[in-house]
C-alpha positions as a Markdown table, in Angstrom:
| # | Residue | x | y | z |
|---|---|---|---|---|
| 1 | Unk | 77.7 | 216.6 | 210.2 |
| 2 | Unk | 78.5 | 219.0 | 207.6 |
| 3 | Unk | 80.2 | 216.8 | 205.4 |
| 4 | Unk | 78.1 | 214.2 | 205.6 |
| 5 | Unk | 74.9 | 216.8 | 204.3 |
| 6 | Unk | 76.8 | 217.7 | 201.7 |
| 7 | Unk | 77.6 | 214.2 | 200.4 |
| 8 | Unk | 73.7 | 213.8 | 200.4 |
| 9 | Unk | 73.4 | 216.6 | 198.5 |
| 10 | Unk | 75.2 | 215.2 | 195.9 |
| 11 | Unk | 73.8 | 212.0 | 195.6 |
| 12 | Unk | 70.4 | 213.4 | 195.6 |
| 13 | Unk | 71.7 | 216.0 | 192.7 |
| 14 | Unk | 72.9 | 212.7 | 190.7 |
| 15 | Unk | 69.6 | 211.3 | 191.2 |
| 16 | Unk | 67.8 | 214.7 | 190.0 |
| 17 | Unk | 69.7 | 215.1 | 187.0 |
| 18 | Unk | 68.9 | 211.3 | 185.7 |
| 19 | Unk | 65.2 | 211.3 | 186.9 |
| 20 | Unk | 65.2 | 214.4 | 184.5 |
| 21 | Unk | 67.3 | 212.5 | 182.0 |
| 22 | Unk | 65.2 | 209.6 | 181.8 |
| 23 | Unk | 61.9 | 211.2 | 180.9 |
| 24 | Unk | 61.0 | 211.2 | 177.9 |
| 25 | Unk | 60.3 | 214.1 | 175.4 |
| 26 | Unk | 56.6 | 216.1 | 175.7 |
| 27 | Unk | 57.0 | 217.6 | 172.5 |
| 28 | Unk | 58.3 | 216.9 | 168.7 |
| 29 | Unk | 58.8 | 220.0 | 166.7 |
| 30 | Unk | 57.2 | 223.7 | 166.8 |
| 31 | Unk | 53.7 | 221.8 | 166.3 |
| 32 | Unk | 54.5 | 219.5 | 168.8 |
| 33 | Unk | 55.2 | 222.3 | 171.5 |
| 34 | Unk | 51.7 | 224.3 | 170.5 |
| 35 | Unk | 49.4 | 221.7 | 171.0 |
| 36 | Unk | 51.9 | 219.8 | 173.6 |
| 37 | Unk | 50.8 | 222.7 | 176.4 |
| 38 | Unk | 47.4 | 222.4 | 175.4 |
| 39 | Unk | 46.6 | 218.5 | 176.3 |
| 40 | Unk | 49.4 | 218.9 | 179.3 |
| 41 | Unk | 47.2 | 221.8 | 180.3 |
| 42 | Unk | 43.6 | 220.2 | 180.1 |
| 43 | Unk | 44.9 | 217.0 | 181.0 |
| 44 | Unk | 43.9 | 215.1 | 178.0 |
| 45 | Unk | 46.5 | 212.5 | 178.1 |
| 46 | Unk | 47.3 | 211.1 | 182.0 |
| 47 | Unk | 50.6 | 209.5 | 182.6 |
| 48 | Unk | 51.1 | 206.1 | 183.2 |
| 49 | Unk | 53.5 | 203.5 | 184.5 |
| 50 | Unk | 57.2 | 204.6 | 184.0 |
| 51 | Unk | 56.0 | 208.0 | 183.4 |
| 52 | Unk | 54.2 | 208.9 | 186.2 |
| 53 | Unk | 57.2 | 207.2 | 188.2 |
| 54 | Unk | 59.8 | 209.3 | 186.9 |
| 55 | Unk | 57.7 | 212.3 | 187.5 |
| 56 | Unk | 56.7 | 212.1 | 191.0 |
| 57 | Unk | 60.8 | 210.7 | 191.6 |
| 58 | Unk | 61.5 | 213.9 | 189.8 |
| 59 | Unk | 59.5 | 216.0 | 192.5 |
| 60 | Unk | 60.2 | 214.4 | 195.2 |
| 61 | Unk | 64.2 | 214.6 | 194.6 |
| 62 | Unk | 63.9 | 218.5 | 193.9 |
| 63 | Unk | 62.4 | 218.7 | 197.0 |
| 64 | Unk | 64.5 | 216.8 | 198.8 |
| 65 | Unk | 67.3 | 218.6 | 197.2 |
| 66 | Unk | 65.9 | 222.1 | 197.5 |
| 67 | Unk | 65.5 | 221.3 | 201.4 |
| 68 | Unk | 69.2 | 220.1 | 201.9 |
| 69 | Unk | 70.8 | 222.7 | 199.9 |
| 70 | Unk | 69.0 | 225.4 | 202.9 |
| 71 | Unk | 70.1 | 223.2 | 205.7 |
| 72 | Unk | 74.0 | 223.5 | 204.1 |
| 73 | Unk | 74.0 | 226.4 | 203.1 |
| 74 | Unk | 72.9 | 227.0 | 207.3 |
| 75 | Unk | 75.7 | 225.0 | 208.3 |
| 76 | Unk | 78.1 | 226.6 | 205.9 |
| 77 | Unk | 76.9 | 229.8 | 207.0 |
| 78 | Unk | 77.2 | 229.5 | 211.0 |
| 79 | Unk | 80.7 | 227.8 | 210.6 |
């Protein structure tokens, strides 16, 4: 049982770290990162397609991998 938890963990780690690596960049430059937070903060532009994908992939996989890292760390912990 152990094992096999911690072989999901990894997988779902792999997953996070290209979900992360496949989104593109917010910001270009010092200008870019001022007025960046502004629009992501008022919402001006709303993510589409691919985007919005990789974001909600992104969240879902943190959560999936924030979840299994408690229930090994259990296991690991009660062995």
């Amino acid at each position: 049982m152990e094992l096999a938890l911690k072989i999901i963990l990894v997988i779902a780690s792999l997953g996070l770290i290209a979900a992360v690596l496949l989104q593109p960049g917010k910001s270009a430059g010092l200008s870019g990162a001022i007025s960046g937070g502004a629009e992501h903060l008022f919402g001006k532009k709303k993510a589409r397609g691919l985007e919005l994908f990789l974001s909600r992939l992104t969240m879902g996989l943190a959560i999936v991998f924030f979840v299994l890292s408690l229930i090994v760390a259990y296991f690991v912990k009660g062995a």
